[in-house]
KEBAFI-984404 format. One line per 2 residues: number of its first residue (from 1); their letters; for each residue x, y, z of N, C-alpha, C, CB. Coordinates in nm, 2 decimals, decimal comma. Atoms other than C-alpha are relative to their C-alpha. Glycine has a CB too. Example, Ala and Ser with C-alpha at 12.3 -4.5 7.8 and 13.67 -1.06 7.14 Angstrom:
1	AS	0,09:-0,12:0,00:1,23:-0,45:0,78:0,09:0,12:0,00:-0,10:0,00:0,12 | -0,09:-0,11:0,00:1,37:-0,11:0,71:-0,08:0,11:0,08:0,04:0,05:-0,14
***
This chain:
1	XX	0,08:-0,12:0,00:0,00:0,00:0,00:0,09:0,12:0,00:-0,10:0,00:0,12 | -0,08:-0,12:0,02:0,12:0,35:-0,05:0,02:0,08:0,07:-0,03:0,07:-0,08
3	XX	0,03:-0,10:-0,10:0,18:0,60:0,18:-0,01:0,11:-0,07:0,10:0,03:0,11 | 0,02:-0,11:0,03:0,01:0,91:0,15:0,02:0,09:0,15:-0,14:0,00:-0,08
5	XX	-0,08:-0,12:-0,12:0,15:1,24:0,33:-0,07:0,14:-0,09:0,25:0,01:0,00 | 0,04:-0,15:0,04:-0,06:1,59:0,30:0,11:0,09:-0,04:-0,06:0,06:0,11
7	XX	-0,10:-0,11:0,11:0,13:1,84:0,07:-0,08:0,15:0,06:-0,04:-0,04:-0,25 | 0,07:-0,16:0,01:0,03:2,17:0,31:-0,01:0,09:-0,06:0,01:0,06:0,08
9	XX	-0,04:-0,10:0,05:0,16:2,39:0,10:-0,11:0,04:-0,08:0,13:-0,02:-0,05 | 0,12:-0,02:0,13:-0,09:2,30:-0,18:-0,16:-0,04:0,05:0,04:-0,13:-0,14
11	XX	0,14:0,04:-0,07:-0,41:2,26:0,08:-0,04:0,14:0,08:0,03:-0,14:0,13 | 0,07:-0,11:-0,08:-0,64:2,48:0,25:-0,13:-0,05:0,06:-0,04:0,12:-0,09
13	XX	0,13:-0,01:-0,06:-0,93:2,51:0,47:-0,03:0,14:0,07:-0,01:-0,11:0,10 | 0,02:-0,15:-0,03:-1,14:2,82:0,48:-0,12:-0,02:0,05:0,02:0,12:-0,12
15	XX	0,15:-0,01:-0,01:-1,49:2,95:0,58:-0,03:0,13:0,00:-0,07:-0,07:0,14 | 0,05:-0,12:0,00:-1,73:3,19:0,57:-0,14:-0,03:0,07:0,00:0,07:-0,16
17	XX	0,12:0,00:-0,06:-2,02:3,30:0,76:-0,10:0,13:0,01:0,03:-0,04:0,11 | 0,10:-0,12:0,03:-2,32:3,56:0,74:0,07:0,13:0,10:-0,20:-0,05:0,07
19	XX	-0,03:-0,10:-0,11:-2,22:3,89:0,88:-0,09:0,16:0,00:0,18:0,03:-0,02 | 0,10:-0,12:-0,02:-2,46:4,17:1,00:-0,11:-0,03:-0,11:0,08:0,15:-0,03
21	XX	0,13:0,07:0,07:-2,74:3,95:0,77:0,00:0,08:-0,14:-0,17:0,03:0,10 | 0,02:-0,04:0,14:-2,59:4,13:0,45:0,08:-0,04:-0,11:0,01:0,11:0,00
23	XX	-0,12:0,00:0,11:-2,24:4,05:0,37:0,06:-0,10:0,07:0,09:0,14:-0,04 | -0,06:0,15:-0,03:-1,99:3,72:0,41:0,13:0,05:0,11:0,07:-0,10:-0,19
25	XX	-0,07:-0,06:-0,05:-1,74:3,73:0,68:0,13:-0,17:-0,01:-0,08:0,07:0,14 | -0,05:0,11:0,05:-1,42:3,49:0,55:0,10:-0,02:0,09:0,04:-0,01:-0,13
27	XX	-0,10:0,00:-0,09:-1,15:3,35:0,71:0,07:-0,18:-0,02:-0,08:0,04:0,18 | -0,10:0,17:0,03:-0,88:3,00:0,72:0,05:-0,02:0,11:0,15:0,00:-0,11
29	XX	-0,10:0,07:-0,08:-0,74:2,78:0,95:0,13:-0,03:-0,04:-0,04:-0,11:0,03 | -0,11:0,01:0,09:-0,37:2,81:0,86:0,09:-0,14:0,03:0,09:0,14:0,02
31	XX	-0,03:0,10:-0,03:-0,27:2,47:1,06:-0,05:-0,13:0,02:0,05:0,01:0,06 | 0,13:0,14:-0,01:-0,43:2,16:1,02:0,10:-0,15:-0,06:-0,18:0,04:-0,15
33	XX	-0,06:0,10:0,08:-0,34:1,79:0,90:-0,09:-0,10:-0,02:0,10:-0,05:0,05 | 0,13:0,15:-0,01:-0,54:1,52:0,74:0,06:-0,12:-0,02:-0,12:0,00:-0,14
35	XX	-0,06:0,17:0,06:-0,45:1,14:0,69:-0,11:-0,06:-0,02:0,09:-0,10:0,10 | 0,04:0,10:0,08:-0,56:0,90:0,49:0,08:-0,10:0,01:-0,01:0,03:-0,12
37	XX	-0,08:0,13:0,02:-0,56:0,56:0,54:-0,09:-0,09:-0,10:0,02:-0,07:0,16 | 0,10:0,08:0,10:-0,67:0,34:0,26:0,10:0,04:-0,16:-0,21:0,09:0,02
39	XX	-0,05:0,00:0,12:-0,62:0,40:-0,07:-0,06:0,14:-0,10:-0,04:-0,14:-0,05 | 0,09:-0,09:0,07:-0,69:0,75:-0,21:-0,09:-0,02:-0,17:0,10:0,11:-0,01
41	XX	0,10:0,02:0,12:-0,80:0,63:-0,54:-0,10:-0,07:0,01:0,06:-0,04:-0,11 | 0,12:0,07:0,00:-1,08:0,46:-0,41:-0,06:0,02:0,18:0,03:-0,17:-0,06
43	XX	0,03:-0,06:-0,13:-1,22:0,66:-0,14:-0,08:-0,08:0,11:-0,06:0,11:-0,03 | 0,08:0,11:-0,09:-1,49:0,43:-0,03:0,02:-0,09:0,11:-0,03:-0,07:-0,08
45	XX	-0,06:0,15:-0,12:-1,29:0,17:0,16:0,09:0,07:0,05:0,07:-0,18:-0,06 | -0,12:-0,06:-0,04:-1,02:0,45:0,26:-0,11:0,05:0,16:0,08:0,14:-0,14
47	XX	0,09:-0,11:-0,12:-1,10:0,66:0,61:0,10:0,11:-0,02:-0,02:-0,06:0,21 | -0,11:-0,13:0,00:-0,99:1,01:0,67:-0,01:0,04:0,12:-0,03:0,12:-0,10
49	XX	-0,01:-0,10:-0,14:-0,90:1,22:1,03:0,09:0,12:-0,07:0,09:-0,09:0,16 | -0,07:-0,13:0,00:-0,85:1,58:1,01:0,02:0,08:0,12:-0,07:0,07:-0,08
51	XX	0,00:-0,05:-0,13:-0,72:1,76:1,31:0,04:0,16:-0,08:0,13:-0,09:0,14 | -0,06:-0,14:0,06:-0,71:2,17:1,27:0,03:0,05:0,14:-0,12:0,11:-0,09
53	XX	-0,09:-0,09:-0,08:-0,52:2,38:1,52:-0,09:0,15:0,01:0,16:0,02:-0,09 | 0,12:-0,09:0,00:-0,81:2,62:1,62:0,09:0,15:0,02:-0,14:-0,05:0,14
55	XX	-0,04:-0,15:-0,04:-0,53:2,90:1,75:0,07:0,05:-0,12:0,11:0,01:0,15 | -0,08:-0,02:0,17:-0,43:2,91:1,32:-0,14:0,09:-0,04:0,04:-0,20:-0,13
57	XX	0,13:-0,10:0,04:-0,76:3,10:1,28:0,05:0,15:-0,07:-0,10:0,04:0,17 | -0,05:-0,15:0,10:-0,67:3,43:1,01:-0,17:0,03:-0,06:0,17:-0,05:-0,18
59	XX	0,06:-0,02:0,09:-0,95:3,65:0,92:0,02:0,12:-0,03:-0,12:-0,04:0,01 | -0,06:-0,13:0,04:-0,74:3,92:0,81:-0,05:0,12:0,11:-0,05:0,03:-0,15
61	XX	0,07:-0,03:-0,06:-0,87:4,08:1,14:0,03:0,03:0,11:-0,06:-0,04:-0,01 | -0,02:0,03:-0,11:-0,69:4,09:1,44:-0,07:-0,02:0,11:0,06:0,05:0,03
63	XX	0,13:0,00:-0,15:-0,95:4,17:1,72:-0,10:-0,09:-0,03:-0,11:0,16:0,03 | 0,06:0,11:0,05:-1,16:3,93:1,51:0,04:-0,15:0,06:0,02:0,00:-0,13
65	XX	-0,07:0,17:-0,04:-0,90:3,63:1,55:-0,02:0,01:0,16:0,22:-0,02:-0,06 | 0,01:-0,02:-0,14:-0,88:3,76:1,90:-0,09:-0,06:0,07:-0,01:0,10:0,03
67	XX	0,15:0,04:-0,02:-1,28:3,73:1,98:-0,01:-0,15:-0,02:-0,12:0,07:-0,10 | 0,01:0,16:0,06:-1,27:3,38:1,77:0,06:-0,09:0,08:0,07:-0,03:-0,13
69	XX	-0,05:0,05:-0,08:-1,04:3,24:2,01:-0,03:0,01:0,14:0,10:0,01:-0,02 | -0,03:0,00:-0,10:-1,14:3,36:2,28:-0,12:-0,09:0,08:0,03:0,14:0,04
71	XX	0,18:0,08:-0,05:-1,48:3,20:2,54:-0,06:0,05:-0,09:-0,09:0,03:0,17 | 0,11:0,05:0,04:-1,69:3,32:2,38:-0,06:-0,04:-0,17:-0,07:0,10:0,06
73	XX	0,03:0,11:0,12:-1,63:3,11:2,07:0,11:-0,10:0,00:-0,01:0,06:-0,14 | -0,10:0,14:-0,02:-1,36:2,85:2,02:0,04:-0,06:0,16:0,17:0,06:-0,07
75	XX	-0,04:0,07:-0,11:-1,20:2,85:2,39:0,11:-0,03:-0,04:-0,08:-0,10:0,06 | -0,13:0,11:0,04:-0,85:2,75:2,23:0,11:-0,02:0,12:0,11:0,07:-0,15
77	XX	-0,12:0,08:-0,11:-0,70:2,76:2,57:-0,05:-0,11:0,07:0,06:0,10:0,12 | 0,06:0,11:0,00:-0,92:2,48:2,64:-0,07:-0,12:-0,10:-0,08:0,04:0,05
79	XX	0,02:0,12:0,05:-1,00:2,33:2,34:0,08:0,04:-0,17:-0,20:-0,03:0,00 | -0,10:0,01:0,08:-0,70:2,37:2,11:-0,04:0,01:-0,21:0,05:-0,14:0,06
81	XX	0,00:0,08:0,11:-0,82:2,15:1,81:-0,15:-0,03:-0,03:0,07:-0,13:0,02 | 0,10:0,07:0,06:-1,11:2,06:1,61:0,02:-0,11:-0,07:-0,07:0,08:-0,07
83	XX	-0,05:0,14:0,07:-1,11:1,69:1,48:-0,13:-0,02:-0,09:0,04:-0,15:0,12 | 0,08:0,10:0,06:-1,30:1,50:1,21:0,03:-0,18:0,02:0,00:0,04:-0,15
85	XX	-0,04:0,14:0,03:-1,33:1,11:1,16:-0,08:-0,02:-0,06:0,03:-0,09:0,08 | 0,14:0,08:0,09:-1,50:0,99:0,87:0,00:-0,14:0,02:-0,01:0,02:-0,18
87	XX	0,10:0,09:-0,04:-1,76:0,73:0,95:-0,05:-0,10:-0,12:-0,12:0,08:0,06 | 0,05:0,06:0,10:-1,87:0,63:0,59:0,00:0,08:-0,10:-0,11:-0,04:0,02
89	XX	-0,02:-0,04:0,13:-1,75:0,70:0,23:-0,06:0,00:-0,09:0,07:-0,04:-0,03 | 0,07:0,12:0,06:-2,03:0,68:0,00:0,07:0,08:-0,20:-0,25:0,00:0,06
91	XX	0,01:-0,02:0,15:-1,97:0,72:-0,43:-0,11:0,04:-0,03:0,02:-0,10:-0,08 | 0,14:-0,06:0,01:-2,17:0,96:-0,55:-0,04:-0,01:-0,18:0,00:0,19:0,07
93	XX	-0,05:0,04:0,13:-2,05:0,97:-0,92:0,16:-0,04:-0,02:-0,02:0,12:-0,08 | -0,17:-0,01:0,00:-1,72:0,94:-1,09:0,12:0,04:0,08:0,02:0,07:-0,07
95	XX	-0,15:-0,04:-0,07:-1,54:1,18:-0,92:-0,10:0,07:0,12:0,15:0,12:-0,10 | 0,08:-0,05:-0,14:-1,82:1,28:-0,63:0,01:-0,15:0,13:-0,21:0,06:-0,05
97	XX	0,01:0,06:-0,14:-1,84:1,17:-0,26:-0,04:0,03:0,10:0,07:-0,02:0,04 | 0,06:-0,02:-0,13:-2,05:1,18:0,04:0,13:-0,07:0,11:-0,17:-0,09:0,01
99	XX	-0,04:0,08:-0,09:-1,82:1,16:0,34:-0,11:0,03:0,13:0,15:0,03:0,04 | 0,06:0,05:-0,12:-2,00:1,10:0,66:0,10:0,01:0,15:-0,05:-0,15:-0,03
101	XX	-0,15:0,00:-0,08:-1,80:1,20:0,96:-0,09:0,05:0,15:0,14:0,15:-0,07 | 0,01:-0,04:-0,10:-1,80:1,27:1,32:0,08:0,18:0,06:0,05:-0,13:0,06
103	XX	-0,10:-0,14:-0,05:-1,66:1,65:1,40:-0,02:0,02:0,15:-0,05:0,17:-0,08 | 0,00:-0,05:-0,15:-1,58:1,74:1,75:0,06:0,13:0,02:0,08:-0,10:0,09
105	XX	-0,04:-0,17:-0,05:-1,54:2,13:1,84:-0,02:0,03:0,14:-0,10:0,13:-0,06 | 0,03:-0,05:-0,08:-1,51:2,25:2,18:-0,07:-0,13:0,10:-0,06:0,11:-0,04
107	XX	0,01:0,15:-0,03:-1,59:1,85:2,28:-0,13:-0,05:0,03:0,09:-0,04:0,12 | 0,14:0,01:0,04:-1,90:1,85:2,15:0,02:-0,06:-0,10:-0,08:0,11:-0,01
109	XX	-0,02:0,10:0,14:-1,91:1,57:1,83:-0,16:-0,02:-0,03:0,09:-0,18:0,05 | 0,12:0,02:0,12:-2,17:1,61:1,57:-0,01:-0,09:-0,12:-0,02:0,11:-0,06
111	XX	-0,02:0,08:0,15:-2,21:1,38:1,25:-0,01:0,11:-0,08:-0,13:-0,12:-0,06 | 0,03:-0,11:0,13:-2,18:1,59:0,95:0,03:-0,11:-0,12:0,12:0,16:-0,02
113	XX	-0,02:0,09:0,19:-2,19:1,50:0,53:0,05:0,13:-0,03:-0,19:-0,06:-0,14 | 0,00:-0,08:0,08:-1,96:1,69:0,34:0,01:-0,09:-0,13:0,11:0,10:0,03
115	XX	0,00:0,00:0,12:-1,92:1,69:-0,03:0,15:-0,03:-0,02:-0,06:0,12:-0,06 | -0,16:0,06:0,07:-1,58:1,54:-0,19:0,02:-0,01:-0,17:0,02:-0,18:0,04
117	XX	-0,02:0,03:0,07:-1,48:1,58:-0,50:0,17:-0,02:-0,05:-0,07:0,06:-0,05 | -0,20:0,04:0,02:-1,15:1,38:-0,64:0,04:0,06:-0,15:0,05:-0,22:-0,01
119	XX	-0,02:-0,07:0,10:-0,99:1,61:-0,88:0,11:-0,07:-0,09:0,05:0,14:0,06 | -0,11:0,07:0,05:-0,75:1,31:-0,99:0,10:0,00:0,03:0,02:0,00:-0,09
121	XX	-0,19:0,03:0,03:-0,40:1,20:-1,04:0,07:0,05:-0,03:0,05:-0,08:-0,07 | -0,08:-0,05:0,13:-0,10:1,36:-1,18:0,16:-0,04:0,08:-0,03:0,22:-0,04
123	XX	-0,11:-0,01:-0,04:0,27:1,32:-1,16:0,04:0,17:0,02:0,08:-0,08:-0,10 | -0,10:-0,10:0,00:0,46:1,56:-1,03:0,11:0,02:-0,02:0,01:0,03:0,07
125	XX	-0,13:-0,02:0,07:0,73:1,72:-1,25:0,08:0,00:0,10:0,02:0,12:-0,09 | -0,10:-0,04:-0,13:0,93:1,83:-0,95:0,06:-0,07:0,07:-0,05:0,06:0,10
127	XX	-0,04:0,06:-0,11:0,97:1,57:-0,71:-0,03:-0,18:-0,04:-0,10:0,06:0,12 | 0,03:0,12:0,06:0,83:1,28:-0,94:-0,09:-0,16:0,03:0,11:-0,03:-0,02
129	XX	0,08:0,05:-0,03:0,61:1,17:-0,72:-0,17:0,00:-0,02:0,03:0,01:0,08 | 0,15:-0,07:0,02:0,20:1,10:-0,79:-0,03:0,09:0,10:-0,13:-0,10:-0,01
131	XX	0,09:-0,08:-0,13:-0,03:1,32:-0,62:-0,11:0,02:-0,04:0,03:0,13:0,06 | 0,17:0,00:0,00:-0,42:1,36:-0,58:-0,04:0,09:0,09:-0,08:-0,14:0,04
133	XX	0,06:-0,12:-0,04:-0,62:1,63:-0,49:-0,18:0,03:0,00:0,08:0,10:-0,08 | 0,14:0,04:-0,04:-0,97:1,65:-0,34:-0,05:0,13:0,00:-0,01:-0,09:0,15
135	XX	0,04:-0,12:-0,06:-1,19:1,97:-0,30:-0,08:-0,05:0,08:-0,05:0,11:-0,09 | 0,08:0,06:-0,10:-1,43:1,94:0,00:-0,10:0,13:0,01:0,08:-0,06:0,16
137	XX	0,11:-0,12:-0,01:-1,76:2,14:0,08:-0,08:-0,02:0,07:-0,07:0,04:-0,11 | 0,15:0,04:-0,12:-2,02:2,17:0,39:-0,01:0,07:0,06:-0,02:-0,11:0,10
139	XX	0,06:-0,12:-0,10:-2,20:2,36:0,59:-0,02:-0,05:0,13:-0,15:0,06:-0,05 | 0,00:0,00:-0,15:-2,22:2,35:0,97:-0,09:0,10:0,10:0,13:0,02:0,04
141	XX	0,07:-0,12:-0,11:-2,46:2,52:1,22:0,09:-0,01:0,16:-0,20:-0,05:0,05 | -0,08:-0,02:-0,16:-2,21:2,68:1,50:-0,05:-0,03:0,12:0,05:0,12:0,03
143	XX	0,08:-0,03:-0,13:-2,46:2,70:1,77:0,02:-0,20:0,04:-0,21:0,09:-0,04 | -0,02:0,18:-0,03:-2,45:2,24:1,74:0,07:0,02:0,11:0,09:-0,12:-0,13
145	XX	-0,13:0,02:-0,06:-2,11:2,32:1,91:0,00:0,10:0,08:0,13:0,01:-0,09 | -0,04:-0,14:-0,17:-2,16:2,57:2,20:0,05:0,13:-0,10:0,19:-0,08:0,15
147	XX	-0,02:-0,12:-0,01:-2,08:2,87:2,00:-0,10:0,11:-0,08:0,12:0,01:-0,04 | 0,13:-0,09:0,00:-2,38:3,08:2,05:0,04:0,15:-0,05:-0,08:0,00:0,17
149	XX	-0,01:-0,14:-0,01:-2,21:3,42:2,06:-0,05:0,11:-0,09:0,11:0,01:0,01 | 0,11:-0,08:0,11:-2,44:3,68:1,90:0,00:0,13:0,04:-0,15:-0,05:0,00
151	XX	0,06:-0,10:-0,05:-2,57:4,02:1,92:-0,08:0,03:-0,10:0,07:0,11:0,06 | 0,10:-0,03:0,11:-2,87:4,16:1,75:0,02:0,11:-0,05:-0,13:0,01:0,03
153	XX	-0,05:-0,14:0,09:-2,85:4,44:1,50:-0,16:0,10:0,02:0,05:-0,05:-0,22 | 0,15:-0,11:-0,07:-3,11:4,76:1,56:-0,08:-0,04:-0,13:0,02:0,23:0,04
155	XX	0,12:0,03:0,05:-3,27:4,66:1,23:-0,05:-0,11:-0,02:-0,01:0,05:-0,08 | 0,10:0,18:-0,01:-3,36:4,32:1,31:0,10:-0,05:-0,03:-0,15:-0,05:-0,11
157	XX	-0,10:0,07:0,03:-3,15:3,99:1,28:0,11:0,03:0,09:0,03:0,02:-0,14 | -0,12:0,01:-0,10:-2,78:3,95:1,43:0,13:0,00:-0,05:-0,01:-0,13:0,08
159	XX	-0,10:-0,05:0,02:-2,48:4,00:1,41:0,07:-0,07:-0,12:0,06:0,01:0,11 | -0,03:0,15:0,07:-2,35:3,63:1,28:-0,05:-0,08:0,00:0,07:-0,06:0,01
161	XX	0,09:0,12:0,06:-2,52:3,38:1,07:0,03:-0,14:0,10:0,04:-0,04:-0,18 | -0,03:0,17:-0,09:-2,54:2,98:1,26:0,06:-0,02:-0,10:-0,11:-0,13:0,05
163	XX	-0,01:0,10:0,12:-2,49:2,86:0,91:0,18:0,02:-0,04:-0,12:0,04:-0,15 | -0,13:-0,03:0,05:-2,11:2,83:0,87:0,04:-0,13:-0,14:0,10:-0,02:0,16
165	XX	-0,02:0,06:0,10:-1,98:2,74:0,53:0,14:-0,03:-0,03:-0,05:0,07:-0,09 | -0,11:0,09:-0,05:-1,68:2,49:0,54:0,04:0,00:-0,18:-0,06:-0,18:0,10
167	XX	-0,03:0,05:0,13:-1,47:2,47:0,20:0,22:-0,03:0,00:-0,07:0,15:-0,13 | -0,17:0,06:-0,02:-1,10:2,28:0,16:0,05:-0,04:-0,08:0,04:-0,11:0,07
169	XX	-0,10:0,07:0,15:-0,86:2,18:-0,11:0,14:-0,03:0,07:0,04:0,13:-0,15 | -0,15:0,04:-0,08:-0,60:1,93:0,02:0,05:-0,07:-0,17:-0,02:-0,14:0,18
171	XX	-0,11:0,05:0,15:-0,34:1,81:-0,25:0,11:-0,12:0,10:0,12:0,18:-0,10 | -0,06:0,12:-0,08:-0,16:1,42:-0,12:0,10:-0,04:-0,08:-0,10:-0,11:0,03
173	XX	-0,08:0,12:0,05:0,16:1,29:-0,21:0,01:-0,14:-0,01:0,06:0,02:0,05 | 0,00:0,17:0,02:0,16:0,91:-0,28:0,11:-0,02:-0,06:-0,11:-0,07:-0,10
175	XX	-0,15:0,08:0,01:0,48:0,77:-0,23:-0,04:-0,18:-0,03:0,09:0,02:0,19 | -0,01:0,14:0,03:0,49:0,42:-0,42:0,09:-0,09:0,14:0,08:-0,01:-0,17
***
């Protein structure tokens, strides 16, 4: 079997979420790691764990990152990390995929489905090793996970949306 090793350089995980019920408020986890065990070209029978490093939080913002970390949303001096573990791989088409996973934030563990698509194979000129590269997509209601923090705005609605919108592009080395 092959070992595959995340290529961070060529990966990301970002989000966005409603802000003041008009406009998107974006932002990235800049440390994270996923493994794969199985066989990326056949996702189905593979599993995946992603651990992110919640105090990597950038939303170009300082007092932002600040708030984000602090109680009354992440907690990262109590709860560091957010984890996945997918539960069940399903084929959706060709190159789509339902994963099925367990996320734990703040040590609270929800099921979620995101979206997978495998963007294929390629050698790499450089290093001459294959590699494969997945995009991922899902939405999340923060409040699941203890982070309520809100305020209402004077013309109705609140500050920040529940609905948080999860999107990732990891790129895997596969060492024969």
């Amino acid at each position: 079997m092959a070992n595959v090793t995340l290529d961070k350089v060529h990966s990301s995980v970002a989000f966005q979420v409603k802000h003041m019920m008009v406009s998107k408020a974006k932002g990235e986890f800049q440390d994270f790691d996923v493994q794969v065990t199985g066989d990326v070209k056949d996702l189905e029978n593979a599993s995946v764990k992603a651990t992110i490093q919640v105090d990597s939080i950038e939303t170009n913002n300082e007092d932002r990152n600040g708030h984000l970390k602090s109680g009354d949303f992440f907690d990262t001096e109590n709860y560091p990390t957010i984890t996945l573990e997918s539960k069940l791989v399903k084929k959706v088409s060709e190159s789509e995929y339902e994963v099925t996973a367990d996320v734990t934030i703040k040590d609270v563990t929800n099921e979620e489905t995101f979206k997978v698509e495998a963007n294929g194979v390629a050698k790499d000129p450089m290093g001459g090793n294959m590699v494969a590269g997945f995009d991922v997509e899902g939405t999340v209601n923060r409040e699941d996970y203890g982070l309520t923090w809100n305020a209402p705005l004077e013309t109705g609605g609140v500050l920040i949306g529940k609905e948080v919108k999860l999107q990732a592009a990891f790129e895997f080395v596969i060492e024969e």
